[in-house]
TIMARMI-379132 format. One record per residue (C-alpha): residue number from 1; residue in three letters; x, y, z. Coordinates in nm, 4 decimals. Layout:
<tizas>
NUM:ALA:X:Y:Z .
...
</tizas>
This chain:
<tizas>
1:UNK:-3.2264:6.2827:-6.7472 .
2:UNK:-2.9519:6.0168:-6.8688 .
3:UNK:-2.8611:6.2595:-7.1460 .
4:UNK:-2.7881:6.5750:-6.9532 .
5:UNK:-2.6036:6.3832:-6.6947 .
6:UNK:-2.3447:6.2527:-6.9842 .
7:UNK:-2.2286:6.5917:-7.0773 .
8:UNK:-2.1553:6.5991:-6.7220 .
9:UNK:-1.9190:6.3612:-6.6994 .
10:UNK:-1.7854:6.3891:-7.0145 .
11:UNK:-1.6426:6.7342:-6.9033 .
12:UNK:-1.5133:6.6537:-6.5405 .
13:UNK:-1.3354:6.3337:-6.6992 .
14:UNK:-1.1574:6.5423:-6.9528 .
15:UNK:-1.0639:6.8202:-6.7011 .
16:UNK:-0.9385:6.5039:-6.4891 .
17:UNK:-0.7574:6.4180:-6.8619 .
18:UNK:-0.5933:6.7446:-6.9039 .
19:UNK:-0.4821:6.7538:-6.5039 .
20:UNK:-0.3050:6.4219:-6.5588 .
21:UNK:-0.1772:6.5758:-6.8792 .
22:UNK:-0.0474:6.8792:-6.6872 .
23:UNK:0.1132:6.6377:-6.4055 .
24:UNK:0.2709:6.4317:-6.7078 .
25:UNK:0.3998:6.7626:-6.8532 .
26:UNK:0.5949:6.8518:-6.5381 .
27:UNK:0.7131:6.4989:-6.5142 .
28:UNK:0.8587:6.4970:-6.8254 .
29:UNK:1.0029:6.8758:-6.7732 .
30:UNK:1.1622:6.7797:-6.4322 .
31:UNK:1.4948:6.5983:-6.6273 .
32:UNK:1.5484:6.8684:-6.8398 .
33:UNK:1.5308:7.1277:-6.5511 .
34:UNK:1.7336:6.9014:-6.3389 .
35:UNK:1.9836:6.9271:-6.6404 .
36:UNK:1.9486:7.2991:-6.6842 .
37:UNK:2.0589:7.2808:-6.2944 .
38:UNK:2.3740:7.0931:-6.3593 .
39:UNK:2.4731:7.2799:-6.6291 .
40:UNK:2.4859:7.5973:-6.4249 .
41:UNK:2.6522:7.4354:-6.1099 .
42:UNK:2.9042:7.2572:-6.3550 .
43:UNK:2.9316:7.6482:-6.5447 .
44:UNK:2.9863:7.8206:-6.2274 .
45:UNK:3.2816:7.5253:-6.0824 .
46:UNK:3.4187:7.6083:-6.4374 .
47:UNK:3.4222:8.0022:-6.3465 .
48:UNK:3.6190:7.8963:-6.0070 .
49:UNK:3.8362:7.6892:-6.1550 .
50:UNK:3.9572:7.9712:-6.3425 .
51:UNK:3.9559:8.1887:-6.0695 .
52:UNK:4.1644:7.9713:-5.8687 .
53:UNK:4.4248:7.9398:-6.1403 .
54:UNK:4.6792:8.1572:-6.0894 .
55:UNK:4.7011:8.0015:-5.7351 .
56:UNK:4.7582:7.6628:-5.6043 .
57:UNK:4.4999:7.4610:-5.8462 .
58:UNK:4.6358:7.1904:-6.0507 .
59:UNK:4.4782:7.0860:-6.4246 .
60:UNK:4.1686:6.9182:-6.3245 .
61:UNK:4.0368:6.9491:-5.9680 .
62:UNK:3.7445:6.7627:-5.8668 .
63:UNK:3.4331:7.0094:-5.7747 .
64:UNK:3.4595:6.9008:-5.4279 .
65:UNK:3.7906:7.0490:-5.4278 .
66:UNK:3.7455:7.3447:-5.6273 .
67:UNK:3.4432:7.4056:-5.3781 .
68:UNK:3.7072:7.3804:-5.0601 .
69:UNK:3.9480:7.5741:-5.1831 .
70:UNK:3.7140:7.8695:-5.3206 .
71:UNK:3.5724:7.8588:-4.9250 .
72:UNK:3.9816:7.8771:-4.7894 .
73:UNK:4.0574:8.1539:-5.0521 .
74:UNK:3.7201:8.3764:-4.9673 .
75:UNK:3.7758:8.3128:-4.5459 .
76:UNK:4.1332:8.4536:-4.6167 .
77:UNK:3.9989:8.7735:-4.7863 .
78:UNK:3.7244:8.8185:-4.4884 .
79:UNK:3.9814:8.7885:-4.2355 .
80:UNK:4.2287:8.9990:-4.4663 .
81:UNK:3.9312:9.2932:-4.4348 .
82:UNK:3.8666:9.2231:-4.0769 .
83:UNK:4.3051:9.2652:-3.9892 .
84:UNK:4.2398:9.5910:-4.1923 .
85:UNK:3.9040:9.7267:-4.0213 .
86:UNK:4.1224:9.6522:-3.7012 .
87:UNK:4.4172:9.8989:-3.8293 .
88:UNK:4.2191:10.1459:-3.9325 .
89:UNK:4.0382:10.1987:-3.6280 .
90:UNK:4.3535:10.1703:-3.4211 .
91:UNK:4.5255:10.4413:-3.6432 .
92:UNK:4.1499:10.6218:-3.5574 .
93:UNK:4.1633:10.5928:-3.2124 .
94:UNK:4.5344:10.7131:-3.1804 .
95:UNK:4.4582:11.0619:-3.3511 .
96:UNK:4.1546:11.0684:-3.1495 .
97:UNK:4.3825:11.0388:-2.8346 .
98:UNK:4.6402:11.2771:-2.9903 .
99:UNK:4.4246:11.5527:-3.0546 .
100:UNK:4.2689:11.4859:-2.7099 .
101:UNK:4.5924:11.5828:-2.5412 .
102:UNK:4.7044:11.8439:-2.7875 .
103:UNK:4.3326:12.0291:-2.6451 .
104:UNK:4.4315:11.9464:-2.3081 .
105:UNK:4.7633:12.0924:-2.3162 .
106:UNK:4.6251:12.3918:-2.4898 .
107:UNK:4.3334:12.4198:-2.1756 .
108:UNK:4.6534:12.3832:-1.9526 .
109:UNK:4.7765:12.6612:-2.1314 .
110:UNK:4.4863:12.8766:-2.1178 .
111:UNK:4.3961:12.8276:-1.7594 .
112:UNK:4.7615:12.8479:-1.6457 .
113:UNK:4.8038:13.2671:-1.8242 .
114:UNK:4.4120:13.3658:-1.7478 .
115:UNK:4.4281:13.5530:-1.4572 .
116:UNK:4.0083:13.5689:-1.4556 .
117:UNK:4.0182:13.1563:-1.3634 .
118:UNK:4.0344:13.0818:-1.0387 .
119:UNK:4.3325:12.8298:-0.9348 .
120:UNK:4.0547:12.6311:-0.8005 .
121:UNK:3.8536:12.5823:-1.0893 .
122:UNK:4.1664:12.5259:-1.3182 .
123:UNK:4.2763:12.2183:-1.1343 .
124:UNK:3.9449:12.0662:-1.0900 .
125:UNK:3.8778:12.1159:-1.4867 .
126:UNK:4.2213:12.0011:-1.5460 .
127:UNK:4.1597:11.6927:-1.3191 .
128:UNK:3.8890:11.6144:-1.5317 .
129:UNK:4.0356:11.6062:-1.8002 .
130:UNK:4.2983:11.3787:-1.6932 .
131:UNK:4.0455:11.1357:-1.5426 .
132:UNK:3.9093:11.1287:-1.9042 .
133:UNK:4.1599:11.1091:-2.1081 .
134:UNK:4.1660:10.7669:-2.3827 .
135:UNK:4.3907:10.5428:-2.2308 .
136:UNK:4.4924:10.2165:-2.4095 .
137:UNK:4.3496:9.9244:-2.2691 .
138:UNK:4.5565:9.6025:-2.4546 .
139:UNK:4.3704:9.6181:-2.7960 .
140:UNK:4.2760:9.9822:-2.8296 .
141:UNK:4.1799:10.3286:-2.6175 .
142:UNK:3.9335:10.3209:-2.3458 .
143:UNK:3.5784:10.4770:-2.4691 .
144:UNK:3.5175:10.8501:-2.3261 .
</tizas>
């Protein structure tokens, strides 16, 4: 019985060998993928340093710097988009109202020559149409 138990051990201490091996590997990977890591990060200041050159950035920044002024410059252009989101959909609203009362007028018109539309019904669907109109509110038109 000795002998057959040998074998035994013999293979669960070498798989016990090789996962210490394995564990040793990693440990002995982990600096060079740390240093992989740093590479990149220092690579991709690099790319914002040059970025950032045509603006404000002096000859040698330090990374917490670059990193500050890469945040300031990117905030700018957000709120630069947001100013312009804001224009467009004031410039959108004020057609909207402008072709609103253009199509009043023009029901004004209509109801005021046809002599099938009773005076009654013309003012109440003009009325309406006042009442609805887009009015501007402070920042933009009131929502039909």
């Amino acid at each position: 019985m000795a002998p057959s138990q040998a074998p035994g051990r013999d293979r669960a201490g070498r798989e016990e060998e090789e996962g210490w091996e394995a564990l040793g590997g990693r440990k002995a990977r982990k600096p060079l993928v740390e240093k992989k890591r740093r590479a990149r990060i220092n690579e991709s200041l690099q790319e914002l340093r040059l970025l950032l050159a045509g603006t404000e950035v002096q000859a040698k920044l330090e990374n917490a710097e670059v990193l500050e002024l890469t945040v300031r410059r990117v905030q700018g252009a957000l709120r630069g988009r947001a100013r312009e989101r804001e224009q467009l959909q004031a410039e959108a609203s004020e057609r909207f109202a402008a072709g609103y009362i253009r199509c009043m007028h023009e029901v004004h018109t209509f109801v005021s020559t046809c002599q099938a539309i009773d005076a009654t019904v013309s003012a109440e669907l003009l009325n309406h149409l006042l009442e609805s109109m887009p009015l501007r509110d402070g920042s933009g038109f009131r929502e039909l």
